[in-house]
py3Dmol code that shows the C-alpha trace and the ligand (Angstrom):
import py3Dmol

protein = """\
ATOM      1  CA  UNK A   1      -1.813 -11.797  -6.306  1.00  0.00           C
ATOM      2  CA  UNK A   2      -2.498  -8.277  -5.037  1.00  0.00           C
ATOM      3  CA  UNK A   3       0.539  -8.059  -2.561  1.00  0.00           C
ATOM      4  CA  UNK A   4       3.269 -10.323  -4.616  1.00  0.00           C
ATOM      5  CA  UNK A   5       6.715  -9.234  -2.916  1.00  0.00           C
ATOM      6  CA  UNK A   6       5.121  -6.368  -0.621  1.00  0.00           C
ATOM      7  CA  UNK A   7       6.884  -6.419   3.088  1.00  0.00           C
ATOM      8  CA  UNK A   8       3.726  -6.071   5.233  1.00  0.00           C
ATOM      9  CA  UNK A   9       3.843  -5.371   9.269  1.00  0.00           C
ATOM     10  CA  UNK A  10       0.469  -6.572  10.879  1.00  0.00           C
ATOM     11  CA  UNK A  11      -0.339  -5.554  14.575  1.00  0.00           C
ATOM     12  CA  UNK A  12      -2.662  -7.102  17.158  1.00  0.00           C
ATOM     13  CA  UNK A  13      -2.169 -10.784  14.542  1.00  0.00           C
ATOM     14  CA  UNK A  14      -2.480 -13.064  17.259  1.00  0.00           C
ATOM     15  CA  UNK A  15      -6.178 -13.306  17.240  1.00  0.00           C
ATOM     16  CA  UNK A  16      -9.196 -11.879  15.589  1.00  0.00           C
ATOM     17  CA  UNK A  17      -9.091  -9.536  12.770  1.00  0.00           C
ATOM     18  CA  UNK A  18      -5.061  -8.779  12.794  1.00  0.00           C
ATOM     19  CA  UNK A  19      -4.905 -12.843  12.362  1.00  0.00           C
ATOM     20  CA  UNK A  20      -7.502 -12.922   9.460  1.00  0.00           C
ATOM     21  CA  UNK A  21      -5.264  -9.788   7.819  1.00  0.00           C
ATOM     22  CA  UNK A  22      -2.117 -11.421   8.289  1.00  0.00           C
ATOM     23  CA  UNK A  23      -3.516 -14.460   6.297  1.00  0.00           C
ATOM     24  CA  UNK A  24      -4.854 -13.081   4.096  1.00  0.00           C
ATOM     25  CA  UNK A  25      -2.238 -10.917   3.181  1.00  0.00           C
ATOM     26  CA  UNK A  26       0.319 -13.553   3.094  1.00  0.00           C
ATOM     27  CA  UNK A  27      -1.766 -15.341   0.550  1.00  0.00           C
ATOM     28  CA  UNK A  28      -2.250 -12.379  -1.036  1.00  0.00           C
ATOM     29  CA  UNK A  29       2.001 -13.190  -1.841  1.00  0.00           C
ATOM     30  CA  UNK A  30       3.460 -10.457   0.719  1.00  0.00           C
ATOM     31  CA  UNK A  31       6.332 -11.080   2.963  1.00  0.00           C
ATOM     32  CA  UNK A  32       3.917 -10.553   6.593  1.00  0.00           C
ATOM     33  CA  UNK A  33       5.609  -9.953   9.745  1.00  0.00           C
ATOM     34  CA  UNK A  34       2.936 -11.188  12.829  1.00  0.00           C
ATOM     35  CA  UNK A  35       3.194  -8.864  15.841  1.00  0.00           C
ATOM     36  CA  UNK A  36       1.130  -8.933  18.659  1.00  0.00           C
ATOM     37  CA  UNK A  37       1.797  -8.550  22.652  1.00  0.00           C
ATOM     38  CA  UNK A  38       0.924 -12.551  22.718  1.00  0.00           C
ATOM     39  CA  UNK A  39       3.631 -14.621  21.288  1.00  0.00           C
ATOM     40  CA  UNK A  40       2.116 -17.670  21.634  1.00  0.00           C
ATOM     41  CA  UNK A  41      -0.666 -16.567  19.620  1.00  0.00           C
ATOM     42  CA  UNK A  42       1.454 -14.686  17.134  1.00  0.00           C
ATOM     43  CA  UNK A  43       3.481 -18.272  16.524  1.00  0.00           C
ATOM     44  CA  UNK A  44      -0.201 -19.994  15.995  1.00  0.00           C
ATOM     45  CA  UNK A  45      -0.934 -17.384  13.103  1.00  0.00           C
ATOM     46  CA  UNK A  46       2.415 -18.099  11.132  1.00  0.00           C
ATOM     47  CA  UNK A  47       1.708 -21.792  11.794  1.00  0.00           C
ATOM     48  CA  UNK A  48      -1.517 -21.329  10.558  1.00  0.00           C
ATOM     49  CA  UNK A  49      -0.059 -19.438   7.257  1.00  0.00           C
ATOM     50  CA  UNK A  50       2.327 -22.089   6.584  1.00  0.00           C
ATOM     51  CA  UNK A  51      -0.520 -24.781   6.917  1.00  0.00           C
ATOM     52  CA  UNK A  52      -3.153 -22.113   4.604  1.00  0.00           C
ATOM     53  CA  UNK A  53      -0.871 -21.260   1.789  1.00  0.00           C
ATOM     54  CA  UNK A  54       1.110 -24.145   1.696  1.00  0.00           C
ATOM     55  CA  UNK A  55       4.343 -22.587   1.121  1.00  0.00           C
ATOM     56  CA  UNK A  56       2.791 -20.808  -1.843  1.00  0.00           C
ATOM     57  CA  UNK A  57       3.005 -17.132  -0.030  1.00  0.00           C
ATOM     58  CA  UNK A  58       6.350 -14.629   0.979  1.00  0.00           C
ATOM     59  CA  UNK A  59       8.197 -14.936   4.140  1.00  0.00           C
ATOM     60  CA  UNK A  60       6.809 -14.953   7.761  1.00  0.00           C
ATOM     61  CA  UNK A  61       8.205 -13.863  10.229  1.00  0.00           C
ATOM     62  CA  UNK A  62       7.005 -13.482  14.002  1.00  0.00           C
ATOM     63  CA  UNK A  63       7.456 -10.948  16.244  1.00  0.00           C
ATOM     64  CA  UNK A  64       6.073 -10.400  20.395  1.00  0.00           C
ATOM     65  CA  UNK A  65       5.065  -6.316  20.558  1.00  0.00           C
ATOM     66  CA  UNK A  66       3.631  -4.466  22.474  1.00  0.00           C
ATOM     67  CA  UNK A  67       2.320  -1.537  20.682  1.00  0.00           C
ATOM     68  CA  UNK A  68       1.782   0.986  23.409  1.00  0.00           C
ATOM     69  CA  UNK A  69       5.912   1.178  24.081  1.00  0.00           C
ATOM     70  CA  UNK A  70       7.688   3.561  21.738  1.00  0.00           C
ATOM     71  CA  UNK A  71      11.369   0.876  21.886  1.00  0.00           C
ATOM     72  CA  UNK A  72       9.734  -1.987  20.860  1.00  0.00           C
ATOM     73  CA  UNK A  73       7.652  -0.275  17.573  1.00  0.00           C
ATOM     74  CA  UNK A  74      11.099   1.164  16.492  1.00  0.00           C
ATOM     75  CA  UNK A  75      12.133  -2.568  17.086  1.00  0.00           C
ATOM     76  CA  UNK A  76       9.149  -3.995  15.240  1.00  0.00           C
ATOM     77  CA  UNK A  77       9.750  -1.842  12.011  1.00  0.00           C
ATOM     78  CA  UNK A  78      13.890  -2.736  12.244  1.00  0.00           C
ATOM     79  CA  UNK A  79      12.870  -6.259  12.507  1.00  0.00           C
ATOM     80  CA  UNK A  80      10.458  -5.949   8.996  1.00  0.00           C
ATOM     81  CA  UNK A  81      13.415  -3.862   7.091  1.00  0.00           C
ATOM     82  CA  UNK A  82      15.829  -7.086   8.469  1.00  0.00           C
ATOM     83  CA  UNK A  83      14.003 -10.313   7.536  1.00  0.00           C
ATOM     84  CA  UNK A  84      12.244  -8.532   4.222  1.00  0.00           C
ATOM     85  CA  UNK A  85      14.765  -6.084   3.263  1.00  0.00           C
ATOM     86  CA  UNK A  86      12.463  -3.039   3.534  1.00  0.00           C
ATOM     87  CA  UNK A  87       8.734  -2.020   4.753  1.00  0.00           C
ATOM     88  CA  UNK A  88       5.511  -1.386   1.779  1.00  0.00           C
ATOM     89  CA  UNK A  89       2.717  -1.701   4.265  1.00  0.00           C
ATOM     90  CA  UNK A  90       1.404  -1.783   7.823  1.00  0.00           C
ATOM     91  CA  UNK A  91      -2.121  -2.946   9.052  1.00  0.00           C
ATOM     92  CA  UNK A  92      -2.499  -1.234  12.491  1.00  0.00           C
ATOM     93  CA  UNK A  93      -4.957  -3.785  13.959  1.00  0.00           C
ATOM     94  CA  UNK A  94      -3.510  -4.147  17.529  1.00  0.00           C
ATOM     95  CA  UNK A  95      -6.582  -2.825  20.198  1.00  0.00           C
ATOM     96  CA  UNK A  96      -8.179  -3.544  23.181  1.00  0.00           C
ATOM     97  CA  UNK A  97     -11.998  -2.957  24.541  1.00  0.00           C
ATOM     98  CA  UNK A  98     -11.168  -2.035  27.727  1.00  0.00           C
ATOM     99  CA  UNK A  99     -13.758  -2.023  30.630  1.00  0.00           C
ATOM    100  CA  UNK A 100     -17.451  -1.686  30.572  1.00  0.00           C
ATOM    101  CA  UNK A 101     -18.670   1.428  32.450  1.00  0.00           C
ATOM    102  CA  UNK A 102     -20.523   4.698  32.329  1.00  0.00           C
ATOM    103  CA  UNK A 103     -18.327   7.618  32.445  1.00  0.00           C
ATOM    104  CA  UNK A 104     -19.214   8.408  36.347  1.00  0.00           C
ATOM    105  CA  UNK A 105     -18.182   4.805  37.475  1.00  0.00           C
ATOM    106  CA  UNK A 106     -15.012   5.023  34.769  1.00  0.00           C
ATOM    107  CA  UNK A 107     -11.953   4.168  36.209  1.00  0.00           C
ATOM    108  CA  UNK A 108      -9.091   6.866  35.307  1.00  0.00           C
ATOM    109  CA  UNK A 109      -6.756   3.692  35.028  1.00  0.00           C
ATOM    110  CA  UNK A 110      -9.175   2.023  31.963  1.00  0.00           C
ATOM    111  CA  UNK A 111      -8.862   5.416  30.252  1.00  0.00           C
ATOM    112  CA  UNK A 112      -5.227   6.025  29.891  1.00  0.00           C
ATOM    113  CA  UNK A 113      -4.956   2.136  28.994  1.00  0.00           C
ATOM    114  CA  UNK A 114      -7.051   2.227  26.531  1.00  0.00           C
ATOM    115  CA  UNK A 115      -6.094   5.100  25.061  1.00  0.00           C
ATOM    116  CA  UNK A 116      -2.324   4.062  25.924  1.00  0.00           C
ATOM    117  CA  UNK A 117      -2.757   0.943  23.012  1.00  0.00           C
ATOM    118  CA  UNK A 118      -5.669   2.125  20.905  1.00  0.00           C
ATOM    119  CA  UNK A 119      -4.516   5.789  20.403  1.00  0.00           C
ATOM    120  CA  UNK A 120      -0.461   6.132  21.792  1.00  0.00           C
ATOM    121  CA  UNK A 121       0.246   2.864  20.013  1.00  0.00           C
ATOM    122  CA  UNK A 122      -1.062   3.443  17.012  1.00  0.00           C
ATOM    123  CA  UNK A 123       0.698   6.843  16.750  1.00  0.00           C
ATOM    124  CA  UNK A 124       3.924   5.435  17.558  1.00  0.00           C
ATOM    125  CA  UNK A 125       3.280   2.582  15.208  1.00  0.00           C
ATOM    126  CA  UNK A 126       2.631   4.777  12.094  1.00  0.00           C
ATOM    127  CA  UNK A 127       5.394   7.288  13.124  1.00  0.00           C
ATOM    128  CA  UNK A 128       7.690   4.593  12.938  1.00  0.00           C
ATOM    129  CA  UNK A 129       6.111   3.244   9.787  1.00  0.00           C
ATOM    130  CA  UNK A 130       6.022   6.525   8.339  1.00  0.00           C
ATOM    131  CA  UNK A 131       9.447   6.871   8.883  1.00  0.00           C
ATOM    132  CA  UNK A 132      10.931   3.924   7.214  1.00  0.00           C
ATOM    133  CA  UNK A 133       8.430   3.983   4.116  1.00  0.00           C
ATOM    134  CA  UNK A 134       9.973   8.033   3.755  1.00  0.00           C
ATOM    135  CA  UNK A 135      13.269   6.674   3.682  1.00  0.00           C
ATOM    136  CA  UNK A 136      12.763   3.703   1.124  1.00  0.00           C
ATOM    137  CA  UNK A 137      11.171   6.096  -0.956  1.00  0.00           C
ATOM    138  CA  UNK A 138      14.135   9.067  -0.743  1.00  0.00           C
ATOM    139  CA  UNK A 139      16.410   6.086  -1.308  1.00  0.00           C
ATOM    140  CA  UNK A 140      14.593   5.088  -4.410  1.00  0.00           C
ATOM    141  CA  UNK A 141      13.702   8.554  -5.598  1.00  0.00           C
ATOM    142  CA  UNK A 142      17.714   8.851  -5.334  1.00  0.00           C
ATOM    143  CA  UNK A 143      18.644   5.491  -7.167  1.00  0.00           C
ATOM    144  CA  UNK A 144      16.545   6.348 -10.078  1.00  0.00           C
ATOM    145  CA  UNK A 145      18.466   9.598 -10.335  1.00  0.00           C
ATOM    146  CA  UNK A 146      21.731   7.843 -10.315  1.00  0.00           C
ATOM    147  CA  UNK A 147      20.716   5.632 -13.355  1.00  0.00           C
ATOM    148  CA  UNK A 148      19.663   9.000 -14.510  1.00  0.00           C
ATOM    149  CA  UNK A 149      23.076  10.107 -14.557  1.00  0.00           C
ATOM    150  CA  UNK A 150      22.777  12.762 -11.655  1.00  0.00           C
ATOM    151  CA  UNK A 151      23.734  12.459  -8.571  1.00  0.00           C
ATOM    152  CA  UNK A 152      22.192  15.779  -7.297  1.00  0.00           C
ATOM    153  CA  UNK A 153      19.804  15.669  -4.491  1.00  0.00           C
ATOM    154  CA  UNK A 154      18.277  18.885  -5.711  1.00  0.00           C
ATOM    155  CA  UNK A 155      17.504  17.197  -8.991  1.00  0.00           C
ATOM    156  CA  UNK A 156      15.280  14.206  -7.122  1.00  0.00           C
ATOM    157  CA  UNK A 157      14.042  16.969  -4.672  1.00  0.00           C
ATOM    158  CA  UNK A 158      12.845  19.175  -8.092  1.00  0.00           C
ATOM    159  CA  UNK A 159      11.436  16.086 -10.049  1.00  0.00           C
ATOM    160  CA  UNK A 160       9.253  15.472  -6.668  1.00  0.00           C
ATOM    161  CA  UNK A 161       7.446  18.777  -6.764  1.00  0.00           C
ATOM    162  CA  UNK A 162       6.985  18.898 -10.264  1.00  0.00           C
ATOM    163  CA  UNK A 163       4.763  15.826  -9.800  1.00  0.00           C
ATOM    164  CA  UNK A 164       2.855  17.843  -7.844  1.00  0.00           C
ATOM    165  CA  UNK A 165       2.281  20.708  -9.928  1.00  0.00           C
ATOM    166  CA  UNK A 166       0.238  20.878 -12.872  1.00  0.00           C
ATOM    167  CA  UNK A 167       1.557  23.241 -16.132  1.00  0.00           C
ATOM    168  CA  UNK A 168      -1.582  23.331 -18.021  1.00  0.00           C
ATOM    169  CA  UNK A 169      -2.455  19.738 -17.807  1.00  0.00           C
ATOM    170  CA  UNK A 170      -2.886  17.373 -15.092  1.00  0.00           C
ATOM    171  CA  UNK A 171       0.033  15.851 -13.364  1.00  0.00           C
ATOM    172  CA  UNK A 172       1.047  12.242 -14.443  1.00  0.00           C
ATOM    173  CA  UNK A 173       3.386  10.637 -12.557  1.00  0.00           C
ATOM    174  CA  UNK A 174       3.076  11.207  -9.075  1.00  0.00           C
ATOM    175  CA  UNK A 175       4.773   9.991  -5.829  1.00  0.00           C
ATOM    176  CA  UNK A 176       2.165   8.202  -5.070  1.00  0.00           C
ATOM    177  CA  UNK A 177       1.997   6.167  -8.676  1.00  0.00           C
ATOM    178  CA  UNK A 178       5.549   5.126  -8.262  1.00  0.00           C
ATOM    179  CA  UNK A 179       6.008   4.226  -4.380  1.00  0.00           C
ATOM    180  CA  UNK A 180       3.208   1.967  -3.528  1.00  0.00           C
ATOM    181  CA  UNK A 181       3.322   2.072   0.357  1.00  0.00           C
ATOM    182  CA  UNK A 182      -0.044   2.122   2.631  1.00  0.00           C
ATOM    183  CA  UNK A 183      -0.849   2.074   5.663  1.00  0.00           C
ATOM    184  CA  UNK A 184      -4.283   1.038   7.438  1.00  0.00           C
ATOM    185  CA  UNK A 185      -5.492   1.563  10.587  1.00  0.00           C
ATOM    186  CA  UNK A 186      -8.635  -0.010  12.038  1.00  0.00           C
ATOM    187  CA  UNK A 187     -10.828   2.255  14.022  1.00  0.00           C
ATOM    188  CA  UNK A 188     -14.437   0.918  14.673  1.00  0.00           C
ATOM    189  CA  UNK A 189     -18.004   2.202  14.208  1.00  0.00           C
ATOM    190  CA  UNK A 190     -17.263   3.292  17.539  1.00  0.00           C
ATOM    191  CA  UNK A 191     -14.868   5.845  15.833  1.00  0.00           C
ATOM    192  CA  UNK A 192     -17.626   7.692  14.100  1.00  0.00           C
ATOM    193  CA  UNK A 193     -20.485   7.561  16.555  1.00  0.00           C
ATOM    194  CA  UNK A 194     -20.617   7.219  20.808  1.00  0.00           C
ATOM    195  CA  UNK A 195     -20.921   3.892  21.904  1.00  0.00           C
ATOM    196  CA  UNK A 196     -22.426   4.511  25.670  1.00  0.00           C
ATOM    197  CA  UNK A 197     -20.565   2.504  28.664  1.00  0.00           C
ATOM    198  CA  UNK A 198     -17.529   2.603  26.300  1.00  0.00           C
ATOM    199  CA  UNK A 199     -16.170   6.004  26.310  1.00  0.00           C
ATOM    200  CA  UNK A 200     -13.034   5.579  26.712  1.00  0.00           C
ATOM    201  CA  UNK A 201     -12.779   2.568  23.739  1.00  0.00           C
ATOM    202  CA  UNK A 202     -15.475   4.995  21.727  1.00  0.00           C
ATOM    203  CA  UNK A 203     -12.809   8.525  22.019  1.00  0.00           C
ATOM    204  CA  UNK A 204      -9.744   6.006  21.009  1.00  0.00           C
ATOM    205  CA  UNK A 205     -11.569   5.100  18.018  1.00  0.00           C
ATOM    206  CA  UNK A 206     -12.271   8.835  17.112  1.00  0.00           C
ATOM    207  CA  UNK A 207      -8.447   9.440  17.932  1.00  0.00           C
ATOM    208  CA  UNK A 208      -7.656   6.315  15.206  1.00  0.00           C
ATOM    209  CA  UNK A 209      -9.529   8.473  12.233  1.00  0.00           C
ATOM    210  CA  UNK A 210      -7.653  12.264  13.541  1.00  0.00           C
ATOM    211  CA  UNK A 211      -4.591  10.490  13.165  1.00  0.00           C
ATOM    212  CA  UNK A 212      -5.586   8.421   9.653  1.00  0.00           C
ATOM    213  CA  UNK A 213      -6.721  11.652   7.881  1.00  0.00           C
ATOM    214  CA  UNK A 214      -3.940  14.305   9.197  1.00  0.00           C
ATOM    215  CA  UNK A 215      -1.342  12.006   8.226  1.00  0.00           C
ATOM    216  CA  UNK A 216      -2.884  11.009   5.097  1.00  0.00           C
ATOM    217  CA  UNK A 217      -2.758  14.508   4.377  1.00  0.00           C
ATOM    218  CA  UNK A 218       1.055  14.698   5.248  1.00  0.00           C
ATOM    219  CA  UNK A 219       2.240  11.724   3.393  1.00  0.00           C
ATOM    220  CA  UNK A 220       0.069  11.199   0.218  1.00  0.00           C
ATOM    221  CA  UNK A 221       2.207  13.738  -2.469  1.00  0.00           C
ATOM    222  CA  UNK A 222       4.933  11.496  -0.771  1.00  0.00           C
ATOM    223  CA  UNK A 223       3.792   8.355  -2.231  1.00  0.00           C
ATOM    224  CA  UNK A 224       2.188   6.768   1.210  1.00  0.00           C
ATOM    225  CA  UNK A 225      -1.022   6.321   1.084  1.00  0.00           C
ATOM    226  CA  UNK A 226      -3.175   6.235   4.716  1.00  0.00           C
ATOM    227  CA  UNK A 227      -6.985   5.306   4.959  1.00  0.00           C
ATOM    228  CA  UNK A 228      -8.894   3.468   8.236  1.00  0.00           C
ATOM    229  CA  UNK A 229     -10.963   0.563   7.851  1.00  0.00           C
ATOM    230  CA  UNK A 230     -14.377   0.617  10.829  1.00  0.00           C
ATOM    231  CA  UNK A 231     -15.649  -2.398  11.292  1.00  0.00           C
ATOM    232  CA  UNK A 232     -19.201  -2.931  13.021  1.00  0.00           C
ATOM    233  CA  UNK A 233     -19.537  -6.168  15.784  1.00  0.00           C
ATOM    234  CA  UNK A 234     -16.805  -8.905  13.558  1.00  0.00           C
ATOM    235  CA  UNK A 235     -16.892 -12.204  15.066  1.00  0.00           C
ATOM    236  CA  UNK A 236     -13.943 -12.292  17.120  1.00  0.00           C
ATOM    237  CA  UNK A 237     -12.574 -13.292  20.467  1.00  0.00           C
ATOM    238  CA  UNK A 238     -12.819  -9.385  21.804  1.00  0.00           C
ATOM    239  CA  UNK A 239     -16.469  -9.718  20.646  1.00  0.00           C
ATOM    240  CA  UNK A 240     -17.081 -13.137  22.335  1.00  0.00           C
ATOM    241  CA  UNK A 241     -15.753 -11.224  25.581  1.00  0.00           C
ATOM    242  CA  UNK A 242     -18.303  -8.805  24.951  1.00  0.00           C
ATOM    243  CA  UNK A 243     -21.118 -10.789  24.800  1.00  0.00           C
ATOM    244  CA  UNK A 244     -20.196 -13.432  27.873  1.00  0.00           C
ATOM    245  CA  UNK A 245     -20.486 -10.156  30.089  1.00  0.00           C
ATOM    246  CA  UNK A 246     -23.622  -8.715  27.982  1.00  0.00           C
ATOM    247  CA  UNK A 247     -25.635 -11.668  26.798  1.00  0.00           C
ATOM    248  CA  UNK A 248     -28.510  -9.245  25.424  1.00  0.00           C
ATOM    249  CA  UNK A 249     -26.243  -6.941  23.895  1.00  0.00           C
ATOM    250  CA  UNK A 250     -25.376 -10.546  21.834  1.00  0.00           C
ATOM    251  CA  UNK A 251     -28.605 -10.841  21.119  1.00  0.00           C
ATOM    252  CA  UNK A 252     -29.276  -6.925  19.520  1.00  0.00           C
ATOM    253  CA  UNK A 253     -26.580  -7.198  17.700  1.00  0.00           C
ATOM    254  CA  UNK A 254     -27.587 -10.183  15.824  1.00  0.00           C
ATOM    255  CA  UNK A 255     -30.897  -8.562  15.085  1.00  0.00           C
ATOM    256  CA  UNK A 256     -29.364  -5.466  13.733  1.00  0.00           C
ATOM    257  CA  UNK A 257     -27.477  -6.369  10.745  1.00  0.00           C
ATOM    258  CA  UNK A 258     -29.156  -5.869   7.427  1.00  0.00           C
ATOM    259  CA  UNK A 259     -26.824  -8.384   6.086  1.00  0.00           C
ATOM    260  CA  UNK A 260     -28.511 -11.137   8.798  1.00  0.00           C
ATOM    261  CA  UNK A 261     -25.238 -11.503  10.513  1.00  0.00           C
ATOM    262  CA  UNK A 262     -22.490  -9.971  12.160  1.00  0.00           C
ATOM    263  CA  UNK A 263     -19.281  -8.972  10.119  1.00  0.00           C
ATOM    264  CA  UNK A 264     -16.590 -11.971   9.800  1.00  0.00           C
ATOM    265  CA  UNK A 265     -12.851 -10.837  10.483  1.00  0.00           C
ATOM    266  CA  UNK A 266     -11.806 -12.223   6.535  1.00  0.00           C
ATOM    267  CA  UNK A 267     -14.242  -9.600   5.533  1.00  0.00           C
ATOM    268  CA  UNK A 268     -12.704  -7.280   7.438  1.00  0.00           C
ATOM    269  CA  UNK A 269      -9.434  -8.368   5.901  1.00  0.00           C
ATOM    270  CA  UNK A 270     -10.781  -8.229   2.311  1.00  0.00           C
ATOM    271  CA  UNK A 271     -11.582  -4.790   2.794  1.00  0.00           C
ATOM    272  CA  UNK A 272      -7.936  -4.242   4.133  1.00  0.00           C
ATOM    273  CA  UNK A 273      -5.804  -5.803   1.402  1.00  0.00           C
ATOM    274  CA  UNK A 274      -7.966  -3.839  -1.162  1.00  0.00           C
ATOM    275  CA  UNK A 275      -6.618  -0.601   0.628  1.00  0.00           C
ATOM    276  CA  UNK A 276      -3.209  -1.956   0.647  1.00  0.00           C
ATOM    277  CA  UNK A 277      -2.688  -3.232  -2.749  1.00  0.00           C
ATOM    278  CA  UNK A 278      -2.802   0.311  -4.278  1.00  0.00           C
ATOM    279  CA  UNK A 279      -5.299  -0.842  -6.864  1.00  0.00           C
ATOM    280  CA  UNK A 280      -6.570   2.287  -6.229  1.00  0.00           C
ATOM    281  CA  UNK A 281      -3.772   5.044  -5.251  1.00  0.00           C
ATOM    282  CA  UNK A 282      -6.676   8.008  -5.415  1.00  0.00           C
ATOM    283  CA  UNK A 283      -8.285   6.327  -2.104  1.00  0.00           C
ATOM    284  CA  UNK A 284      -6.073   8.551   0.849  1.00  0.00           C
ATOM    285  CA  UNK A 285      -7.163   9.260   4.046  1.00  0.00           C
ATOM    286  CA  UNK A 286     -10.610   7.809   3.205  1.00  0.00           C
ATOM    287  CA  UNK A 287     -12.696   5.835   6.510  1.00  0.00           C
ATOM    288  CA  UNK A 288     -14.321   2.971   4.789  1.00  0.00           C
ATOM    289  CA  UNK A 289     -17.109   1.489   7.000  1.00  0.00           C
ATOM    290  CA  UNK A 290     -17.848  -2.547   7.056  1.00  0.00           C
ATOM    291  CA  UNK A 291     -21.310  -2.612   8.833  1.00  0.00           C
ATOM    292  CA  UNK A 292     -23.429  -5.110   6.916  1.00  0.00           C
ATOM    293  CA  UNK A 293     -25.889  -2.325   6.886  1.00  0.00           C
ATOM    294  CA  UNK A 294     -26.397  -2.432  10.759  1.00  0.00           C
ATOM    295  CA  UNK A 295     -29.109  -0.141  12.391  1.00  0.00           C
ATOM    296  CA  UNK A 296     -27.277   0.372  15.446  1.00  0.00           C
TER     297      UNK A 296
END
"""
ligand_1 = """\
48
NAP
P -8.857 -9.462 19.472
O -9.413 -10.738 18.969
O -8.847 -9.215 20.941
O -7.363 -9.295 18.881
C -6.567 -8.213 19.254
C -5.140 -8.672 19.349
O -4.318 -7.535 19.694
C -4.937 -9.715 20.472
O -4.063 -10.736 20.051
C -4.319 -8.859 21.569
O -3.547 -9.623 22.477
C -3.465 -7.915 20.754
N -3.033 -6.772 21.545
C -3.673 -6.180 22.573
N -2.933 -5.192 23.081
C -1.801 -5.141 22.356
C -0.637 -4.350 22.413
N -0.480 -3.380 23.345
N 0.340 -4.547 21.511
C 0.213 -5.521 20.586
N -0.844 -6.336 20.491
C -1.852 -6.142 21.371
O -9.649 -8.238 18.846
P -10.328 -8.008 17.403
O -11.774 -8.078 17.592
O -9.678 -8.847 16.367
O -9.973 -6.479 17.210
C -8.895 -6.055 16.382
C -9.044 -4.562 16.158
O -10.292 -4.334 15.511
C -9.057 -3.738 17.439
O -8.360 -2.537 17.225
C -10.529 -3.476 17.659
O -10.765 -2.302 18.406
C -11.012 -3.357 16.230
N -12.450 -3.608 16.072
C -12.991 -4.803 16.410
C -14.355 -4.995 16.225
C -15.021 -6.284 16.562
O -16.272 -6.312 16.592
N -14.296 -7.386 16.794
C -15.157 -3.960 15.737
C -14.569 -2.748 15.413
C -13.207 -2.583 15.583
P -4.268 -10.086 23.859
O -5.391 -10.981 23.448
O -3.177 -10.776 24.609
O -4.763 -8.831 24.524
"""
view = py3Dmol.view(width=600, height=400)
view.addModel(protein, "pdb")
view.setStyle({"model": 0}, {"cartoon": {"style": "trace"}})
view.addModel(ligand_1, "xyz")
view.setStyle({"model": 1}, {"stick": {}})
view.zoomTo()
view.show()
């Protein structure tokens, strides 16, 4: 199992691609805490857990968020760290589309509330992330010092940077070796090129991979590791909206993909738990693209 043990917080799991991460992470063997602004749905995932794993996967637990509000991420996080005794990983999945408009017909209203949960929420949901995963890790970093026999702060602080710093060989035994937290965000295609009548939905996306790759950059010699995952068109419920109000945008899409089809959310999630399992630590504020090969 990739995540055996690992205390994993997944956003937006109600529905779609948070639900098919949340699965797949419990049976993966992590302890997964399902957020999402929907309770209801939130409750159907862990049901659906319990029925897919069969007891065989970590704790669930179930939690009603809404991203874009700065009280209940702090609450979110406290609520992992309670029921799991601490935080390894976060899959920042929660997002919405937003309205369908060119930018002169764009109401001010669909910006700032798309941007409020796509771009706002994620920030507050990796600061808060961020923040616990430092802590477990300066509480470890201290622990192993103890059994060291030293107590001294300046010791752990002095073994830290010389992981970072290479004598004449290349460092071995890095933060990032010994702490395995990650977090992943999920932008979009729309994140790396402009998706017209969407502008708003297209600069959150953008917004997702600044914030993935300057606080990759922060946290890696810290021993978190921070990448986004951009899907193309996954087969979801946001997508089915889509397509009810854009029938021959449907139709495109399904003609575009190299692969035949549109993506499928567990593929999405696949992609995901590889990121988060650490199998490979050297992968930090990287933007890996799941497109089936589309031409759009
Ligand atoms: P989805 O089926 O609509 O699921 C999104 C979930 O997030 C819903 O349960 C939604 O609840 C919840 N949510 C919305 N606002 C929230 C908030 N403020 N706080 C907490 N939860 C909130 O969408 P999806 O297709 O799985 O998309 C998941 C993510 O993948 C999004 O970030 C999306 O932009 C991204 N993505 C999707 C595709 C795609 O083709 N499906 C492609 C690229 C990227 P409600 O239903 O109650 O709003």
């Amino acid at each position: 199992m990739l995540l055996s043990s690992r205390s994993i917080v997944v956003t937006g799991a109600g529905s779609g691609i948070g639900r098919a991460c949340a699965l797949r992470c419990a049976s993966e063997g992590a302890n997964v805490l399902v957020a999402d602004i929907d309770e209801q749905a939130a409750c159907a995932t862990a049901a659906l857990i319990a029925k897919k794993t069969r007891g065989c996967s970590g704790k669930t637990a179930v939690l009603a968020v809404d991203i874009s509000k700065s009280a209940e991420v702090e609450k979110m996080v406290r609520a992992a760290v309670e029921q799991f005794g601490g935080l390894d990983g976060a899959v920042n999945c929660a997002g919405i589309e937003g309205e369908r408009a060119g930018i002169d017909k764009m109401s001010l209203e669909n910006f700032d509330r798309v941007m409020g949960v796509n771009a706002r929420g994620l920030f507050l949901c990796m600061r808060a992330e961020v923040r616990q995963m430092l802590k477990q890790i300066a509480d470890g970093e201290r622990e192993r010092a103890e059994a060291r026999g030293s107590n001294d702060d300046d010791d752990v602080a002095s073994s830290q940077n010389s992981s970072s710093v290479c004598c004449g060989t290349f460092s071995q035994d890095a933060a990032i070796d010994q702490t395995p937290c990650s977090i992943v965000n999920i932008s979009s295609t729309a994140g790396s090129h402009g998706m017209p009548e969407f502008a708003a939905y297209c600069a959150s996306k953008h917004a997702v991979l600044g914030l993935t790759r300057a606080v990759a950059g922060e946290v890696a010699s810290r021993g978190i590791t921070v990448n986004a995952v951009l899907p193309s068109t996954t087969d979801t419920p946001m997508v089915r909206r889509f397509a009810r109000q854009w029938p021959a945008w449907q139709a495109q899409q399904n003609a575009s993909f190299a692969i035949g089809r549109v993506c499928r959310p567990e593929e999405i999630a696949a992609a995901v738990v590889f990121l988060l399992s650490g199998e490979c630590r050297a992968i930090a504020g990287s933007t890996l693209v799941v497109d089936g090969a589309s031409r759009l």
